[in-house]
N, C-alpha and C positions, 0 to 999 in steps of 0.2 A: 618650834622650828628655829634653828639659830641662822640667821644672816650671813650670807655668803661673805666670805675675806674680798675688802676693795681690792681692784683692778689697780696694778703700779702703771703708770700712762707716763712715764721719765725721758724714755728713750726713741726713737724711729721704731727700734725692732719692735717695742712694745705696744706700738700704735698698729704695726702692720698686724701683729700677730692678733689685735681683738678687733678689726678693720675698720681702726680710726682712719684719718687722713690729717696734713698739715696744709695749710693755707698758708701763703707767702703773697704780703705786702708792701710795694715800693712806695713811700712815700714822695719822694721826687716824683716818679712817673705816674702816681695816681691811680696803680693796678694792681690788679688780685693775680695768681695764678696757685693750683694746687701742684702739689710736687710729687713725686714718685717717691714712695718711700723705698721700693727696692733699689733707687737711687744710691741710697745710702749706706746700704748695705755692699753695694759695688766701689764706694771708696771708701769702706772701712768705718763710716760714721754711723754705722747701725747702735751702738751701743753707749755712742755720747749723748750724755744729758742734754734735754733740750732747752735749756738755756744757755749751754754754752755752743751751740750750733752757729753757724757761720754763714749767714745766707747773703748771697752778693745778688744785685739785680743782673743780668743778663743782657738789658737792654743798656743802661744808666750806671752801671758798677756802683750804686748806692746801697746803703746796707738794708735788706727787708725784714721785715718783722713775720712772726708767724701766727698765728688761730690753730687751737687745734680745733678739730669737726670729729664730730661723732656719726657711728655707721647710720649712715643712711636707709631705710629700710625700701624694696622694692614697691613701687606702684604702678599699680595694673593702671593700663588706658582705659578710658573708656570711651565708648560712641568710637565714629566710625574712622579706621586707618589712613 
């Protein structure tokens, strides 16, 4: 059995489409927040590499850093609602 061809993980679109996520870190303000990757797609930045992404804090206009996160898998609750 030969081994499937690695996942390219470069760009937003490429994260959404195998439903990674990116994390965004301010180092001023000491906060995480995840971001929408169809975000990105809505101004045109689905397809820039993500090192040269651009990320501004919201809060603090300081520059964030990102994490990529890998799909998450569902988990069931358990005991009582």
């Amino acid at each position: 059995m030969t081994p499937a061809p690695p996942v390219a993980l470069d760009t937003p679109r490429q994260l959404y489409e195998h439903d990674y996520q990116i994390g965004a870190y301010c180092s001023p303000c000491r906060r995480w927040k995840t971001l929408e990757l169809l975000d990105f797609v809505r101004v045109g930045q689905d397809d820039v590499p993500l090192p040269q992404l651009s990320l501004e804090c919201s809060r603090c206009r300081g520059k964030g850093s990102i994490q990529i996160r890998p799909p998450q898998p569902e988990i069931e609750r358990y005991g009582p609602e």
